[in-house]
N, C-alpha and C positions, 0 to 999 in steps of 0.2 A: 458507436454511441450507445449510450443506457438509457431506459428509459425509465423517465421517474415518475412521480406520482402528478397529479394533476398538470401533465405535459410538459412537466422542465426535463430539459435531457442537457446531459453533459455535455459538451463540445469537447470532445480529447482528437488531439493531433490525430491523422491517421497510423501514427506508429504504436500509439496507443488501444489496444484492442480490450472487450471484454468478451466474455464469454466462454466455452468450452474448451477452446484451443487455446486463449490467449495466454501467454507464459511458458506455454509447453516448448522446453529448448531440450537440447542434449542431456543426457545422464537422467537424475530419480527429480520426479516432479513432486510438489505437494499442493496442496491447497490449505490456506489460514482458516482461521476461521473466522465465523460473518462476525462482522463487528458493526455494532448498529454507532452509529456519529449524533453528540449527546444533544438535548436537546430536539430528540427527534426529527432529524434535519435525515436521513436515509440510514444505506447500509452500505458497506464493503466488506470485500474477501481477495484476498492476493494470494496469487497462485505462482509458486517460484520452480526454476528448474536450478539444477546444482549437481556440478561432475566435478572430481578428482579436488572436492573443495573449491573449489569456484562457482559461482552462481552463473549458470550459463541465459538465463532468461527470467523478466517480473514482466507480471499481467495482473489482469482482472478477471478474476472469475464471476467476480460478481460489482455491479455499484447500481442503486439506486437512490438520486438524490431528490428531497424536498423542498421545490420552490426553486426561482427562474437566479437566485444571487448565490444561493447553495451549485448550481449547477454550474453558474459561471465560476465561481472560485476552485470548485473541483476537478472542472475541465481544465485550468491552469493548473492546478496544484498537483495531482498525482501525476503529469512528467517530470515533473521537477524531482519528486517522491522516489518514482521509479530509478531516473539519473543518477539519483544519491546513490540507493541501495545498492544501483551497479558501481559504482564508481569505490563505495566503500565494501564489497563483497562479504555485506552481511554485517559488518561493522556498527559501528553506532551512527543514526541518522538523525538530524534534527529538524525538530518543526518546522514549517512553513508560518512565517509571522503572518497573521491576519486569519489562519486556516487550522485553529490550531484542532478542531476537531476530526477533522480528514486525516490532520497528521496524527493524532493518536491510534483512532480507528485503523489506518492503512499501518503504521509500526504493529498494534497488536496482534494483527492479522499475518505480517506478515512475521513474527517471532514466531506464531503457531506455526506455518510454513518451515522457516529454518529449523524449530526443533524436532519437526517429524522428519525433515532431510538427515538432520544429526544422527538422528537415531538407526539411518540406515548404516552408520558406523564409517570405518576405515577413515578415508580422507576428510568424509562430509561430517565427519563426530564434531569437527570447529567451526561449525554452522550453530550449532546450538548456545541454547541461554549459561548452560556453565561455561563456557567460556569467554562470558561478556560480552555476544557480539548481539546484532539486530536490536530492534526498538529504537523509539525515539526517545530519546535521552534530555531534548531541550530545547527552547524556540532560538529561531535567528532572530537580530534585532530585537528590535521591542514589538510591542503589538500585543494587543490581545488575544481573545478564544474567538469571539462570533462578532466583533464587528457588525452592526447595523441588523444584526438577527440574521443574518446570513450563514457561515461556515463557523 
């Protein structure tokens, strides 16, 4: 769990970790960079692991979120996030309808991640932005950005 400002904490599954270790898998790690979620609703940073071109582990290095709707949407929204970016290994990822600030903040974060992996070269070089993969490229559904001033 993260704690955020005036005591809203995220509720993330327990598969969901933040902190120092969380994401660290096999092969070259990195960490995104902090990406504040607009409207000043918190911050994230996604910390990815990646061997032989595949993403072997996504985490949280960092989340702190503002306000008890911000926290709930969060704590829903980044496994889903997570799910993706595994399932599409680095790929293009799209918004979460209703969340669309988590999902930008957590794609930019995590594109810093995949291009510092790229750049360790050999396999992990198609991690990176020239080859079109990572970010979020689009919402699902309809839905707007913050919903009720929440997320």
């Amino acid at each position: 769990m993260a704690a955020g400002v005036g005591g809203a904490t995220a509720s993330l599954p327990p598969t969901v970790k933040v902190g120092t270790t969380a994401g660290v898998g096999a092969g070259v790690n990195a960490v995104g960079t902090d990406q504040a979620l607009a409207g000043g609703l918190g911050d994230i940073q996604v910390r990815v692991s990646a061997q032989n071109g595949k993403i072997t582990s996504v985490g949280l290095a960092k989340l702190n979120v503002h306000g008890p709707q911000s926290a709930q949407i969060t704590g829903s929204v980044i496994p889903q996030l997570i799910q993706e970016t595994m399932a599409s290994n680095g790929g293009p990822i799209q918004a979460v309808s209703g969340a669309t600030y988590t999902s930008q903040a957590y794609g930019q974060s995590l594109q810093a991640a995949l291009d510092k992996i790229a750049k360790t070269g050999g396999t992990n070089a198609a991690l990176g932005t020239g080859n079109g993969n990572g970010g979020v490229v689009g919402n699902q559904g309809g839905g707007g950005g913050d919903g009720f001033g929440g997320d």
